[in-house]
ZADO-1210 file (C-alpha; in nm, 4 decimals, padded with zeros to 6 digits):
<atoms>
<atom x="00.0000" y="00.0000" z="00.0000" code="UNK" pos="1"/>
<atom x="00.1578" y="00.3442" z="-00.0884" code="UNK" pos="2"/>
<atom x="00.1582" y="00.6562" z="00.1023" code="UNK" pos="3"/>
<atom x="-00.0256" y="00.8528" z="-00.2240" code="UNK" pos="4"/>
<atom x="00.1173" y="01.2024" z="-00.2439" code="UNK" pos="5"/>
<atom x="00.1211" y="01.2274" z="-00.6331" code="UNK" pos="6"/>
<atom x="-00.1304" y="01.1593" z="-00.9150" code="UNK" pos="7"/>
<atom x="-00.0290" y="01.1455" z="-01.2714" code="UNK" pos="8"/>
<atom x="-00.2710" y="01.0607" z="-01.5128" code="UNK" pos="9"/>
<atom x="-00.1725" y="00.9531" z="-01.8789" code="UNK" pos="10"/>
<atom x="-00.4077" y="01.0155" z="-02.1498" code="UNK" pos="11"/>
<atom x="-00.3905" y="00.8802" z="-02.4730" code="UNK" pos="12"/>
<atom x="-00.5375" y="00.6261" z="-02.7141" code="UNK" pos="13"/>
<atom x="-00.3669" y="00.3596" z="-02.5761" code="UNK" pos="14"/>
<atom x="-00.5119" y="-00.0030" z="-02.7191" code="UNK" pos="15"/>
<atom x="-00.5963" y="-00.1678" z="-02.4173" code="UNK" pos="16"/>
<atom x="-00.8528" y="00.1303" z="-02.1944" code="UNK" pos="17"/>
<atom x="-01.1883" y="00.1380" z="-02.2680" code="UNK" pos="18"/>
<atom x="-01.3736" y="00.4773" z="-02.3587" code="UNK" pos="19"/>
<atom x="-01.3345" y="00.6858" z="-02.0382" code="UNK" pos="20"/>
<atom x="-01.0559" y="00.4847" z="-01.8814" code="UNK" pos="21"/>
<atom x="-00.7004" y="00.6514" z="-01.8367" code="UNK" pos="22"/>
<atom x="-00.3867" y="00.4879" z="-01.6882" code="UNK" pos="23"/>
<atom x="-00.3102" y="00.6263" z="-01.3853" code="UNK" pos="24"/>
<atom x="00.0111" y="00.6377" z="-01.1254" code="UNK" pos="25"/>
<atom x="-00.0327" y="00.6831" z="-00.7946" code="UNK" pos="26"/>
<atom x="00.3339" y="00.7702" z="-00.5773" code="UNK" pos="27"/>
<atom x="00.4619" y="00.8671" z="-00.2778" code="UNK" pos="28"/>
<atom x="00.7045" y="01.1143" z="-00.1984" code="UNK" pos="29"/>
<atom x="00.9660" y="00.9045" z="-00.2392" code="UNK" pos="30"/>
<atom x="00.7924" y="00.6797" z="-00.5017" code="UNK" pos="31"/>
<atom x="01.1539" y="00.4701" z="-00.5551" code="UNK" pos="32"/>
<atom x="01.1875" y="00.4026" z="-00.1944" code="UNK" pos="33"/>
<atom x="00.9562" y="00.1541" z="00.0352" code="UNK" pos="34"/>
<atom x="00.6073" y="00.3331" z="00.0451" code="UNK" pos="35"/>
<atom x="00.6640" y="00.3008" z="-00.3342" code="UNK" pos="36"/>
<atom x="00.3743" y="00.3970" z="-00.6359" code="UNK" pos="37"/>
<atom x="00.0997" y="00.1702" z="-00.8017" code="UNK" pos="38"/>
<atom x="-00.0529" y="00.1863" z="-01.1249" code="UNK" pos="39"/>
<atom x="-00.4450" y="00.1692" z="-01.2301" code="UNK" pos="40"/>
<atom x="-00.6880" y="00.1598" z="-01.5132" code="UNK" pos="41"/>
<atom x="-00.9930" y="00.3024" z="-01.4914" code="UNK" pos="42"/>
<atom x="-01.1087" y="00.6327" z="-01.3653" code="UNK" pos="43"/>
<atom x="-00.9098" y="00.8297" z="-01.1426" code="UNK" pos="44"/>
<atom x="-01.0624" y="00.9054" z="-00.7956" code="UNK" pos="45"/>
<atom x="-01.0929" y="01.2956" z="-00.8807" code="UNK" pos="46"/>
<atom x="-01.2716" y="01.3571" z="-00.5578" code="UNK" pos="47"/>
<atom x="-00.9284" y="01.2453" z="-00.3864" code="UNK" pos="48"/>
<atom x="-00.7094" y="01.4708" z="-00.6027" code="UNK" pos="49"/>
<atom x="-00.5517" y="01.7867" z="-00.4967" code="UNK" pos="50"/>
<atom x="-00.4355" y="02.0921" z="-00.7168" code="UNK" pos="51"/>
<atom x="-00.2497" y="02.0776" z="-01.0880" code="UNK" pos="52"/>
<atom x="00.1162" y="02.0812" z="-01.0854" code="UNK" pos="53"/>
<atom x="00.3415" y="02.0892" z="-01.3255" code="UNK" pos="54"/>
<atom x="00.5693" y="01.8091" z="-01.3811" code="UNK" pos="55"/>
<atom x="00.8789" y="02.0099" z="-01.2990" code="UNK" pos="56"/>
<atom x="00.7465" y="02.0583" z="-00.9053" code="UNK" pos="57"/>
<atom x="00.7011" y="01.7030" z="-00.9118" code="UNK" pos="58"/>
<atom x="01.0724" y="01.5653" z="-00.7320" code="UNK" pos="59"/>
<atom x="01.3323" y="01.3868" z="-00.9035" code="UNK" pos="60"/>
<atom x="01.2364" y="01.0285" z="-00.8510" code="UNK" pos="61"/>
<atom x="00.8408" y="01.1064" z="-00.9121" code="UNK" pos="62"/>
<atom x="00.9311" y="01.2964" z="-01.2772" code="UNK" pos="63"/>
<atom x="01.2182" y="01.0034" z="-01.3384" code="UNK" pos="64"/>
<atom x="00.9629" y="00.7149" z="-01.3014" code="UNK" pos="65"/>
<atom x="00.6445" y="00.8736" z="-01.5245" code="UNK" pos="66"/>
<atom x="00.8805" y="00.9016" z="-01.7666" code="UNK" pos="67"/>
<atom x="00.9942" y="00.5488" z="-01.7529" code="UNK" pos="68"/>
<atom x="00.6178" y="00.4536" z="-01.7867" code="UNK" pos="69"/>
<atom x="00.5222" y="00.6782" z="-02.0221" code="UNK" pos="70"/>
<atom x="00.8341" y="00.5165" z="-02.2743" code="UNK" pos="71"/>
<atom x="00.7218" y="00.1557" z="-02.2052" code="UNK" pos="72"/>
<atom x="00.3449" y="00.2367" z="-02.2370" code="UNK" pos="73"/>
<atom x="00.4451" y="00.4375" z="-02.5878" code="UNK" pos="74"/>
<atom x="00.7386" y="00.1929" z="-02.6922" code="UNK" pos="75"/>
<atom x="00.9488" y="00.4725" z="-02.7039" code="UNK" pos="76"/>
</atoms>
């Protein structure tokens, strides 16, 4: 179970949402380290969700691991 400080959401057509559905990454602060991150389909839980930040006040391991994702979910 992580310690959810950080929400990013990836939109896209990717092939295997349905209409509606986004991927979505859920991280600690420290999303590398033990309280780690997890990673859902479906809708995010916008009621939970603080403000909009930009990906550059996200911190280094956060920014480092979406990223990561969004290369393997793009096969870049």
């Amino acid at each position: 179970m992580t310690a959810e400080r950080y929400t990013a959401v990836f939109t896209g057509l990717l092939s295997f949402k349905k209409p509606g559905e986004y991927l979505y990454m859920r991280m600690s602060e420290d999303p590398l380290g033990s309280e780690g991150y997890t990673v859902n389909r479906g809708r995010p839980p916008y009621g939970e969700l603080g403000g909009e930040i930009s990906f550059s006040d996200l911190p280094e391991g956060s920014r480092r691991l979406v990223l990561e994702t969004y290369h393997k979910l793009w096969n870049l």
